[in-house]
Structure formats: structure tokens, C-alpha cells
MARDREN-522212 format. One record per residue: residue number from 1; chain; x, y, z of N, C-alpha, C, CB in turn. Coordinates in Angstrom, 1 decimal. Glycine has a CB too. Layout:
N
r seq=NUM mol=A n_xx=X n_yy=Y n_zz=Z ca_xx=X ca_yy=Y ca_zz=Z c_xx=X c_yy=Y c_zz=Z cb_xx=X cb_yy=Y cb_zz=Z
...
// end
This chain:
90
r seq=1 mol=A n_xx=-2.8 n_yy=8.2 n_zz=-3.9 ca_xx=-3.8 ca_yy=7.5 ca_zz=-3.2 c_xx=-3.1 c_yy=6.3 c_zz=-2.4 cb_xx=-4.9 cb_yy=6.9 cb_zz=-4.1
r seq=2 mol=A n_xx=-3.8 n_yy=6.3 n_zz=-1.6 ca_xx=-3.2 ca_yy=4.7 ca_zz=-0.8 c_xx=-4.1 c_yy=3.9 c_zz=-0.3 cb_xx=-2.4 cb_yy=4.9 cb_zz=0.6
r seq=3 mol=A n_xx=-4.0 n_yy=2.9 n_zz=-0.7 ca_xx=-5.0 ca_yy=1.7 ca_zz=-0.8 c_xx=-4.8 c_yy=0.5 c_zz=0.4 cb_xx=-4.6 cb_yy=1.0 cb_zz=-2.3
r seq=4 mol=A n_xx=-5.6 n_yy=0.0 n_zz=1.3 ca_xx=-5.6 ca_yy=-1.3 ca_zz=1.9 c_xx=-6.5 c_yy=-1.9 c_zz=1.7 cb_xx=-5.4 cb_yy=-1.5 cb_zz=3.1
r seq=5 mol=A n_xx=-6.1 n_yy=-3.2 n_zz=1.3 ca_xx=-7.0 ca_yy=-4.3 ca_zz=1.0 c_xx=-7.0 c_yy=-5.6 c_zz=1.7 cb_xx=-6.8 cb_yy=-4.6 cb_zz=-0.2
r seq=6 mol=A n_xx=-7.9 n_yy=-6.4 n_zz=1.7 ca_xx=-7.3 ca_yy=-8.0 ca_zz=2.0 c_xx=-7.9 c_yy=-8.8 c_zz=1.6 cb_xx=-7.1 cb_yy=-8.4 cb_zz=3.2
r seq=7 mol=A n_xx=-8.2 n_yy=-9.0 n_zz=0.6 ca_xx=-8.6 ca_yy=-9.9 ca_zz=-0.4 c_xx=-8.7 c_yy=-9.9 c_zz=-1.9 cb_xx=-9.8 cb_yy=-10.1 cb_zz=0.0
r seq=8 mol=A n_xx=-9.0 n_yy=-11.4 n_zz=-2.7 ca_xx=-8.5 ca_yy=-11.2 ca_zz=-3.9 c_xx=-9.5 c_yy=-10.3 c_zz=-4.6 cb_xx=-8.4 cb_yy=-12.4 cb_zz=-4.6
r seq=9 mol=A n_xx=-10.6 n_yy=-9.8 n_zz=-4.1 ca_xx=-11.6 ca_yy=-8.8 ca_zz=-5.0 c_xx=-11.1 c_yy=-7.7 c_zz=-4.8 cb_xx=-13.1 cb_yy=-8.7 cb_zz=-4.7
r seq=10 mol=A n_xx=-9.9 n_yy=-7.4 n_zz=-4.1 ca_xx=-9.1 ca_yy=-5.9 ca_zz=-3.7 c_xx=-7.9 c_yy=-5.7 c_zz=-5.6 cb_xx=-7.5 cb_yy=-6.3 cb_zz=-1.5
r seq=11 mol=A n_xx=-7.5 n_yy=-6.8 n_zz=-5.8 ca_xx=-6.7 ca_yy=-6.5 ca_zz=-6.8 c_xx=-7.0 c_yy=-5.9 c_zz=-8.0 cb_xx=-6.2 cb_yy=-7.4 cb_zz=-7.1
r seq=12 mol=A n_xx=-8.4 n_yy=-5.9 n_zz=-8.6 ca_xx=-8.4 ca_yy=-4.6 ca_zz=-9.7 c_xx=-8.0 c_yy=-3.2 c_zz=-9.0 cb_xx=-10.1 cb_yy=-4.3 cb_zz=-10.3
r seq=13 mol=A n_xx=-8.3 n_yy=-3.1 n_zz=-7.7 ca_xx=-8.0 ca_yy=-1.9 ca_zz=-6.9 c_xx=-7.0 c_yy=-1.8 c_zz=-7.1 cb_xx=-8.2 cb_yy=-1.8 cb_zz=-5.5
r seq=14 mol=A n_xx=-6.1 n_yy=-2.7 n_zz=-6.2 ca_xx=-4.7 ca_yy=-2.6 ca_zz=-6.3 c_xx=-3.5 c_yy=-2.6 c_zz=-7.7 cb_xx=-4.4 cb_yy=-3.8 cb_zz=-5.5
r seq=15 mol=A n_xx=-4.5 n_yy=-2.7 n_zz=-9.1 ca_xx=-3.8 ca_yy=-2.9 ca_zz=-10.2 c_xx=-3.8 c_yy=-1.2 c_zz=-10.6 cb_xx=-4.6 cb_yy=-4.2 cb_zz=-11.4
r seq=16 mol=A n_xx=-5.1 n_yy=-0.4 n_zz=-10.5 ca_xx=-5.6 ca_yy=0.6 ca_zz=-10.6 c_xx=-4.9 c_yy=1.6 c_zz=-9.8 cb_xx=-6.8 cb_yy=0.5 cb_zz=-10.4
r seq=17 mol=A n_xx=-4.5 n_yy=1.7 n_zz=-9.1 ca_xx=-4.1 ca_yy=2.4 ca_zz=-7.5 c_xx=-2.6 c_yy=2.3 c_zz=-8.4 cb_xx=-4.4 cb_yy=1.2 cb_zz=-5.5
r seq=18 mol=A n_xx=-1.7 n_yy=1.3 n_zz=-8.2 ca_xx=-0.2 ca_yy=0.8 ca_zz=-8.6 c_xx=0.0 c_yy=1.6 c_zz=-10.4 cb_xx=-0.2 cb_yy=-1.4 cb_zz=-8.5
r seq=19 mol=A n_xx=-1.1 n_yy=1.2 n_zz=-10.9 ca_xx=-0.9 ca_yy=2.0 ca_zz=-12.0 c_xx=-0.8 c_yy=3.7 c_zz=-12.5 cb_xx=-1.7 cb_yy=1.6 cb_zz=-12.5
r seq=20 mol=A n_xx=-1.7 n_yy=4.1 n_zz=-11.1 ca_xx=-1.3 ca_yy=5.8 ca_zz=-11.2 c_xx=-0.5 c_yy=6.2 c_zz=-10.2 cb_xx=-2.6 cb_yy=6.7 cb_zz=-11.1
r seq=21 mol=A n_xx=0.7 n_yy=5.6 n_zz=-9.9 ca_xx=2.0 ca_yy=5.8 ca_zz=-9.1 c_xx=0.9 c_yy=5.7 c_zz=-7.2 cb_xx=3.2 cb_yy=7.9 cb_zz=-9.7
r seq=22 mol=A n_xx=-0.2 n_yy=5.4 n_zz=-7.2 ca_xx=0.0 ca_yy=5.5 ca_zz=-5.4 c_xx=0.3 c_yy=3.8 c_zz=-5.0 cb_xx=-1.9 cb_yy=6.3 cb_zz=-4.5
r seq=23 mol=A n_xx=-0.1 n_yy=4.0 n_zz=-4.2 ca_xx=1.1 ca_yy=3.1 ca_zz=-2.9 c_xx=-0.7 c_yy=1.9 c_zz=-1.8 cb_xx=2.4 cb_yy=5.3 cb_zz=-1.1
r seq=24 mol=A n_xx=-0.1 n_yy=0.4 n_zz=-2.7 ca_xx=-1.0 ca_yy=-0.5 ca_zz=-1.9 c_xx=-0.4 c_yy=-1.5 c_zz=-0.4 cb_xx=-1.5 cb_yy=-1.5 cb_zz=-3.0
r seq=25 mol=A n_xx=-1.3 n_yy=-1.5 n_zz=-0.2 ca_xx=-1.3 ca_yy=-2.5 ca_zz=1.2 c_xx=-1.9 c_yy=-3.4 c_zz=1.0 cb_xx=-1.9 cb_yy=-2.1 cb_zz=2.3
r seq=26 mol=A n_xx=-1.5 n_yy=-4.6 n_zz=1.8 ca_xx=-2.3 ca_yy=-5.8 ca_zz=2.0 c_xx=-2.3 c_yy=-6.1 c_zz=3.2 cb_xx=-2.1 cb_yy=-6.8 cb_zz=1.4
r seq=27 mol=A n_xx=-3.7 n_yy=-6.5 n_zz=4.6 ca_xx=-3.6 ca_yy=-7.3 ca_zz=5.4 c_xx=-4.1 c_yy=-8.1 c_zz=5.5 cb_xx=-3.6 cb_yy=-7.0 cb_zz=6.2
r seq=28 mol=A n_xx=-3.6 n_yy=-9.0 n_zz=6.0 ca_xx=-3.8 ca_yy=-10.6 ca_zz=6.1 c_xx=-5.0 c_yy=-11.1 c_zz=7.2 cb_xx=-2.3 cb_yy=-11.2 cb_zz=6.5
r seq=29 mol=A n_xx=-6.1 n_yy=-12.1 n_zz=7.1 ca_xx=-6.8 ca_yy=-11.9 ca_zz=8.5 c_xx=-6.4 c_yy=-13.5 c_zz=8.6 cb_xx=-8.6 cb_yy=-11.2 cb_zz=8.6
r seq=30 mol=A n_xx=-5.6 n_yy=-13.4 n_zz=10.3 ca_xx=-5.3 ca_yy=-14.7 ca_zz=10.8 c_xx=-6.5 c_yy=-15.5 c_zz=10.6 cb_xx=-4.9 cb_yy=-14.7 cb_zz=12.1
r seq=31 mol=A n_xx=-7.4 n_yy=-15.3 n_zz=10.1 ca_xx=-8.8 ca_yy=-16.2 ca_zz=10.4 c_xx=-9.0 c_yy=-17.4 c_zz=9.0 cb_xx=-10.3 cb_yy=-14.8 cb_zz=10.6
r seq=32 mol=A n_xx=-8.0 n_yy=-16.7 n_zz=8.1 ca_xx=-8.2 ca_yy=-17.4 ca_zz=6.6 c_xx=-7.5 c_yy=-18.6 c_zz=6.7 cb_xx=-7.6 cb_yy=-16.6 cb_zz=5.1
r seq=33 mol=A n_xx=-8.2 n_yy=-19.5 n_zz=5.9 ca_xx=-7.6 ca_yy=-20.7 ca_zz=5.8 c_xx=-6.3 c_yy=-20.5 c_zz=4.8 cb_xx=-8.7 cb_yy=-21.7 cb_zz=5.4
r seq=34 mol=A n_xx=-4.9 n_yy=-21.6 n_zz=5.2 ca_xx=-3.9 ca_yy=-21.5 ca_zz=4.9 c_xx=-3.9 c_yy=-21.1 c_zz=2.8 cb_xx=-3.3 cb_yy=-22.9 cb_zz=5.5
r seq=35 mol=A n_xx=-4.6 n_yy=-22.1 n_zz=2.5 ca_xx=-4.4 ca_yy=-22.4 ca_zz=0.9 c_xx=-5.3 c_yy=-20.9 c_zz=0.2 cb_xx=-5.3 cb_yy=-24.4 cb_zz=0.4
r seq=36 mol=A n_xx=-6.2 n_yy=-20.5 n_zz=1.0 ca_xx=-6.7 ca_yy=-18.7 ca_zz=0.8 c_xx=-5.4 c_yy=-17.9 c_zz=0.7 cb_xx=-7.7 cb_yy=-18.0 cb_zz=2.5
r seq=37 mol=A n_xx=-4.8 n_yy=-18.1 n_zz=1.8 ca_xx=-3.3 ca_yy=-16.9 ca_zz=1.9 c_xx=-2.5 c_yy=-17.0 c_zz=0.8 cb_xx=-2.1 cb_yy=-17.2 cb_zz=3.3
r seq=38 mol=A n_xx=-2.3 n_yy=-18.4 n_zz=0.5 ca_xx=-1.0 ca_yy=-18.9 ca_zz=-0.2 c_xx=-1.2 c_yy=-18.3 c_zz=-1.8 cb_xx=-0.8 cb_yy=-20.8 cb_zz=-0.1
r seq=39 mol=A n_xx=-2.7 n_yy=-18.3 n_zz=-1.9 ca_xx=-3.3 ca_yy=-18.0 ca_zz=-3.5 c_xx=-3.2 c_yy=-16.6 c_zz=-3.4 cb_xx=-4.9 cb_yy=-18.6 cb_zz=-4.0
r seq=40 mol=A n_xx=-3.8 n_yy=-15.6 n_zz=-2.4 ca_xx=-3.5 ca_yy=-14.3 ca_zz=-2.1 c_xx=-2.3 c_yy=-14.2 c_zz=-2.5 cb_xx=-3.7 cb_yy=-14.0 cb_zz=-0.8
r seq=41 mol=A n_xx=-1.3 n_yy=-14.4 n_zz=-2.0 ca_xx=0.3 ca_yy=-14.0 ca_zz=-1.7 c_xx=0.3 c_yy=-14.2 c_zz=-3.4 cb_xx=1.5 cb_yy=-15.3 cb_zz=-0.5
r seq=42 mol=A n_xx=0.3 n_yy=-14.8 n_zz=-3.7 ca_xx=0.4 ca_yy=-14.9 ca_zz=-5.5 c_xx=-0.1 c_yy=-14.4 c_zz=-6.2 cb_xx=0.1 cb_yy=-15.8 cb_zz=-6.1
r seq=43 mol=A n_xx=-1.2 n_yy=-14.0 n_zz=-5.8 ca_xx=-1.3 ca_yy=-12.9 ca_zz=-6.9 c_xx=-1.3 c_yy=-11.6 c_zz=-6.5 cb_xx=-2.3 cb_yy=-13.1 cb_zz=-7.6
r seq=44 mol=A n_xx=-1.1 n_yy=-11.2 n_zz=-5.2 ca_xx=-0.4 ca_yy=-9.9 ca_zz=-5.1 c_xx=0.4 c_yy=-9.3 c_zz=-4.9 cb_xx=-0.5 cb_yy=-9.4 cb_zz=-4.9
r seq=45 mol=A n_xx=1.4 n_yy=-10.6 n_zz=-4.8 ca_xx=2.8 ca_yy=-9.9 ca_zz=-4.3 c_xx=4.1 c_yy=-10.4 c_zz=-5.9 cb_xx=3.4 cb_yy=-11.0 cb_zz=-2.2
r seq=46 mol=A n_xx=3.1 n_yy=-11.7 n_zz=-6.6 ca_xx=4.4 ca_yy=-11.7 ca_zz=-7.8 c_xx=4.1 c_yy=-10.8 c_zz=-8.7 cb_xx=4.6 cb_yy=-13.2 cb_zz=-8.6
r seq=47 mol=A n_xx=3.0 n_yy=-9.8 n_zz=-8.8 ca_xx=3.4 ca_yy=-9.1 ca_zz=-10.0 c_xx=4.0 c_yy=-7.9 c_zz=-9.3 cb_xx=2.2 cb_yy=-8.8 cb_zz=-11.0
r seq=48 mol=A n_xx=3.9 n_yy=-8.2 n_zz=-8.0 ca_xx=4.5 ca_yy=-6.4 ca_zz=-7.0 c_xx=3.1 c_yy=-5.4 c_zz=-7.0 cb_xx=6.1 cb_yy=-5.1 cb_zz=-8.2
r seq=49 mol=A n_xx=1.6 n_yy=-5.9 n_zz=-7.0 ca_xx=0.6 ca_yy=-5.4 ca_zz=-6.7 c_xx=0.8 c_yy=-4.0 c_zz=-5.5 cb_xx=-0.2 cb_yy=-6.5 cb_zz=-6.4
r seq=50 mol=A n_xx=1.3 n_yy=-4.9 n_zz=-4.5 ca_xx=0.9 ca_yy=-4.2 ca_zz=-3.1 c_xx=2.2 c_yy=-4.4 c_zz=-2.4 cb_xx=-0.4 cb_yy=-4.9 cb_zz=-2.2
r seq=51 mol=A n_xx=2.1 n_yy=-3.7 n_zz=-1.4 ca_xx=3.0 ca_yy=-3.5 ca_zz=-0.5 c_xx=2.9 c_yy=-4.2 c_zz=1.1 cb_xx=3.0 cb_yy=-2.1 cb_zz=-0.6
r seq=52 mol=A n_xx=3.8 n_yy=-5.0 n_zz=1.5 ca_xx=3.3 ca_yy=-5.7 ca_zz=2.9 c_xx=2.4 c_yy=-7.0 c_zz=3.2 cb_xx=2.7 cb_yy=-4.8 cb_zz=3.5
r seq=53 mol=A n_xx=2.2 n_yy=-7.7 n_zz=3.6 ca_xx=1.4 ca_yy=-8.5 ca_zz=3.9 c_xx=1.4 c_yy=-8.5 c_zz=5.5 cb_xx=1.7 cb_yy=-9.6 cb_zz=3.2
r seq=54 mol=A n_xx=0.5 n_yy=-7.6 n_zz=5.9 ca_xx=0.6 ca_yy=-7.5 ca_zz=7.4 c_xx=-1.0 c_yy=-7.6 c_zz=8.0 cb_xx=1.2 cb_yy=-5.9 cb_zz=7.9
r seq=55 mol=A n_xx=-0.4 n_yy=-7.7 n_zz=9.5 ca_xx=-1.5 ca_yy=-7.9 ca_zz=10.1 c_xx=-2.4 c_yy=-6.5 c_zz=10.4 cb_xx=-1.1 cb_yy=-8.5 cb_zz=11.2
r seq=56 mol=A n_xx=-3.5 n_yy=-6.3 n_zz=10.4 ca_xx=-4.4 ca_yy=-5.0 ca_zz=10.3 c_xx=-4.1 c_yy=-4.8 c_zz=12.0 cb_xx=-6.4 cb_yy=-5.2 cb_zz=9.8
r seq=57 mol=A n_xx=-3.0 n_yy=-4.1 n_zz=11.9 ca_xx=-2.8 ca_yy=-3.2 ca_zz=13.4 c_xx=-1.6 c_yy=-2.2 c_zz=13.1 cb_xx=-2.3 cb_yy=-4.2 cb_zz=15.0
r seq=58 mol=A n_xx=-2.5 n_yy=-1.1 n_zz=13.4 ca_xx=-1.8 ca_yy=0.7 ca_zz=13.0 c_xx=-0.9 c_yy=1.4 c_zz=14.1 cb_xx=-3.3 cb_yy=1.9 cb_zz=12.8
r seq=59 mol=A n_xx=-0.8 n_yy=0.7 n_zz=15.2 ca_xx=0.2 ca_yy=1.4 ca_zz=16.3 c_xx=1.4 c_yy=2.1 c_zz=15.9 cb_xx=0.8 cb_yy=0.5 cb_zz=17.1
r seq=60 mol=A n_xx=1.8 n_yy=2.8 n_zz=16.5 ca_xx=3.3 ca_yy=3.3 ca_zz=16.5 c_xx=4.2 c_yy=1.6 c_zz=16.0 cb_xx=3.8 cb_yy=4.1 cb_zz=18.4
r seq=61 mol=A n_xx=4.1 n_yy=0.7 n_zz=16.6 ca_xx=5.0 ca_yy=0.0 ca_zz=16.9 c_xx=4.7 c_yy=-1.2 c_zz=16.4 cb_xx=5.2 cb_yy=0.1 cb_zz=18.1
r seq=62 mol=A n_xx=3.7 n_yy=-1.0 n_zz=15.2 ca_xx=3.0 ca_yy=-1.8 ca_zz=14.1 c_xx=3.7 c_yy=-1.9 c_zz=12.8 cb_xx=1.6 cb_yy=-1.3 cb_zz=13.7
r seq=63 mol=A n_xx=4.3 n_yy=-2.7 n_zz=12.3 ca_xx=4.3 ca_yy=-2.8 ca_zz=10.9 c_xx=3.8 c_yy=-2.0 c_zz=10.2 cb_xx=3.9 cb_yy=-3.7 cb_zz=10.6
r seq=64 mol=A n_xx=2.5 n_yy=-2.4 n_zz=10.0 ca_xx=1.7 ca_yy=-1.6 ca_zz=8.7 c_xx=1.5 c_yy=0.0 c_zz=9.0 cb_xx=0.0 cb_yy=-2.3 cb_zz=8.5
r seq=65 mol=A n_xx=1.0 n_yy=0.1 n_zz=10.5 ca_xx=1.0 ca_yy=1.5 ca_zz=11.1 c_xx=2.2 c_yy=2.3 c_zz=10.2 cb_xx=1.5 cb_yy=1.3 cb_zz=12.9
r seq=66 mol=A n_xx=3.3 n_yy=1.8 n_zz=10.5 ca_xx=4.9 ca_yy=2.6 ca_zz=10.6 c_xx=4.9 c_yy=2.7 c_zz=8.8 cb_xx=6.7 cb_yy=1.3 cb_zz=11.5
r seq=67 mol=A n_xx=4.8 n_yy=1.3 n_zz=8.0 ca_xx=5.0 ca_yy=1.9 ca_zz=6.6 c_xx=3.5 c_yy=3.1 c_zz=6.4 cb_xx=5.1 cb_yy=0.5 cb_zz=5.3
r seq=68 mol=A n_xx=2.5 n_yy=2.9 n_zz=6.5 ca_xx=1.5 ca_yy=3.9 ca_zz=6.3 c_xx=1.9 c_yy=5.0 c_zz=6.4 cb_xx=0.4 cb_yy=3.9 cb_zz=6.9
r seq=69 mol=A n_xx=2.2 n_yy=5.6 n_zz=7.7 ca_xx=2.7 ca_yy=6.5 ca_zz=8.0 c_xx=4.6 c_yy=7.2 c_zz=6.9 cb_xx=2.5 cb_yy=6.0 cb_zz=9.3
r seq=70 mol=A n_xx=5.5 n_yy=6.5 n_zz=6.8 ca_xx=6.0 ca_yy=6.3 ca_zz=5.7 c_xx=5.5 c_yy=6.6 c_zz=4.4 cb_xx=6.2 cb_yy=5.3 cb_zz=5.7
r seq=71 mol=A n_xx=4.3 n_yy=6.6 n_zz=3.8 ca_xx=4.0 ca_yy=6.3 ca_zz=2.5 c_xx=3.3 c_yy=7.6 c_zz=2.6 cb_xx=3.2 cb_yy=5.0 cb_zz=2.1
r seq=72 mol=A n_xx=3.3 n_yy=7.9 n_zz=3.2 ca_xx=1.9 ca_yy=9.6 ca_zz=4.0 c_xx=3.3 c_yy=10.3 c_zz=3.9 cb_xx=1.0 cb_yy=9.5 cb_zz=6.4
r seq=73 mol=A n_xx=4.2 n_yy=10.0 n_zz=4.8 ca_xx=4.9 ca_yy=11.6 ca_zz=4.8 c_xx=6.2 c_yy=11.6 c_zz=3.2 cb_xx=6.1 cb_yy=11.7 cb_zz=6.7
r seq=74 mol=A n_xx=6.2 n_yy=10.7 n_zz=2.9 ca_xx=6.9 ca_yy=10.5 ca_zz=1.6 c_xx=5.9 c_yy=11.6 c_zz=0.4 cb_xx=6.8 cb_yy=8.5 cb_zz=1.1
r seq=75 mol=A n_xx=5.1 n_yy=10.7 n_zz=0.2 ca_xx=3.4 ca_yy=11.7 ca_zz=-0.1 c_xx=4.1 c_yy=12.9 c_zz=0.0 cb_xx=1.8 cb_yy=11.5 cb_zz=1.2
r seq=76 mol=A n_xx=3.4 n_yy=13.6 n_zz=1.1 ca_xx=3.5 ca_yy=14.8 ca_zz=1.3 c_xx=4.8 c_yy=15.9 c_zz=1.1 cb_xx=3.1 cb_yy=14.8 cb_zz=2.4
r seq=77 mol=A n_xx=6.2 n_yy=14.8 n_zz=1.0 ca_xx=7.5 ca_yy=15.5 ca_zz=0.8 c_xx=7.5 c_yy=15.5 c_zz=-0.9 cb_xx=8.8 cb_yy=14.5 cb_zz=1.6
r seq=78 mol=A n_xx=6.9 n_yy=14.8 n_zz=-1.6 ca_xx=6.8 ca_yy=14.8 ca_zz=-2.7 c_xx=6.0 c_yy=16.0 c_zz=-3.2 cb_xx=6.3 cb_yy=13.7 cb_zz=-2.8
r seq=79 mol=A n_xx=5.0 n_yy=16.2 n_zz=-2.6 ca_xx=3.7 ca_yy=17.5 ca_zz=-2.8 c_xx=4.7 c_yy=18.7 c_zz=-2.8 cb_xx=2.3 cb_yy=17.6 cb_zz=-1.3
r seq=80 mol=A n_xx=5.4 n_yy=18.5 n_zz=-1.6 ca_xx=6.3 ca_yy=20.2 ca_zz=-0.9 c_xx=7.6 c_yy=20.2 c_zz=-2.3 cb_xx=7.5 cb_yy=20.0 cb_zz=1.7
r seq=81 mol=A n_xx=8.1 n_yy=19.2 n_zz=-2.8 ca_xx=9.0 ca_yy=19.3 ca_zz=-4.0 c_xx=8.7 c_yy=19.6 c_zz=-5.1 cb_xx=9.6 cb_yy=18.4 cb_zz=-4.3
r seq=82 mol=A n_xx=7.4 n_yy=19.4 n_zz=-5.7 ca_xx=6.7 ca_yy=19.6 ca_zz=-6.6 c_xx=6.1 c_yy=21.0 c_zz=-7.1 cb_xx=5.9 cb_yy=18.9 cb_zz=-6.4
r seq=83 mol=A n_xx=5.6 n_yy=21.1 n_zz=-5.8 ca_xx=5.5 ca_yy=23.0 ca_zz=-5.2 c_xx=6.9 c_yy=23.9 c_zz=-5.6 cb_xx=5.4 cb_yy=23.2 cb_zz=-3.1
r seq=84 mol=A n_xx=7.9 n_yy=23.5 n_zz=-4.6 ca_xx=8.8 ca_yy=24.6 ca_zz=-4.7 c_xx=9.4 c_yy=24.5 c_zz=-6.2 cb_xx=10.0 cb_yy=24.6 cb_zz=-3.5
r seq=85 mol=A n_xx=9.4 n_yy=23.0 n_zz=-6.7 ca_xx=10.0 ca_yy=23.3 ca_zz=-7.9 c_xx=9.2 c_yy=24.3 c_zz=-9.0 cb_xx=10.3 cb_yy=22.0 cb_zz=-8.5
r seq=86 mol=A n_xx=7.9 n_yy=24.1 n_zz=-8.8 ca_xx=6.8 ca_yy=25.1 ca_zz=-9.6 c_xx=7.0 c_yy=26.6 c_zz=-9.4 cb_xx=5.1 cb_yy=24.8 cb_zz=-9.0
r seq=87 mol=A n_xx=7.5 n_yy=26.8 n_zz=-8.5 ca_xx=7.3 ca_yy=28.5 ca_zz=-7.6 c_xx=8.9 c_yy=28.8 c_zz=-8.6 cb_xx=7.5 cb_yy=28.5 cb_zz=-4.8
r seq=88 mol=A n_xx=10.2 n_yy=27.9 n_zz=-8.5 ca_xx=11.4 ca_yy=28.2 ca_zz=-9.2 c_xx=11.5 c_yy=28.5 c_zz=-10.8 cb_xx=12.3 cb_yy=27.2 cb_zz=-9.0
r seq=89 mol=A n_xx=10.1 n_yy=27.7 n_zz=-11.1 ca_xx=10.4 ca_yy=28.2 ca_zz=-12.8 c_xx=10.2 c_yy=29.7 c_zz=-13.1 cb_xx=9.2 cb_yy=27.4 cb_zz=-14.0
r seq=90 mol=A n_xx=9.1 n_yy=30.1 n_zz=-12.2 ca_xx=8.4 ca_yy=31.6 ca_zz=-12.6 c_xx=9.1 c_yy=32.0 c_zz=-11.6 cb_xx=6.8 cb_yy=31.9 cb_zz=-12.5
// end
């Protein structure tokens, strides 16, 4: 599973998600006040909750876009290794 969030009511998600090996996100909305972010950042980046603190834009040529995509085809190379190793026992 892959998870984006951006806020502190996202982190049971993100504790849940991180606990069964998938892969979190966080974006940030320029609109929060500074001492919102700073408490954010703490508690989801010191225990290693999530992944990123980016701005919510998915372009090619986006940050968060480029790891998502990353975390997707990792994913899926994982699925195709899992497979063929299954097909080699039998």
C-alpha cells in the first residue's frame, strides 16, 4: 500500500501502513502556519513514519510525482520477483 497524508491525524495511518512493509508520504500545505509544520515534521519524520515532506504536485518533474512513481515500480518489481521465485520452487 502507499499512503499520502498531510496532517497529524494521518499518523495512525502512517504507523499502520509503515508497519506492514508499504511505503508513506507526506505533503506539506504552504498554507500552515510555521509551528503546525515544525510539530508535523516531528512526529513524522523522527520515528521514520513517512517518506518526503513535499509539496502536493505529481508531475514528471515533481518531487513527490518522481518518488511515487519509484515506490510503484519498485512495488511491482517486487510482485514480478516473488512470482518467478514461486514458479522456480515447483
Amino acid at each position: 500500500m502507499i499512503y499520502i497524508g498531510d496532517g497529524l491525524t494521518d499518523i495512525p495511518c502512517f504507523r499502520l501502513v509503515d508497519d506492514n512493509k508499504g511505503k508513506c508520504f507526506c505533503v506539506l500545505d504552504k498554507g500552515k502556519n510555521i509551528s503546525a509544520k515544525i510539530k508535523f515534521f516531528k512526529k513524522i519524520f523522527e520515528p521514520k513514519r513517512a517518506m518526503g515532506g513535499c509539496i502536493p504536485r505529481y508531475g514528471k518533474n515533481n518531487s513527490l510525482g518522481n518518488l511515487l512513481r519509484t515506490a510503484v515500480a519498485t512495488k511491482i518489481g517486487d510482485i514480478i520477483l516473488e512470482k518467478k521465485k514461486a514458479r522456480e520452487i515447483f
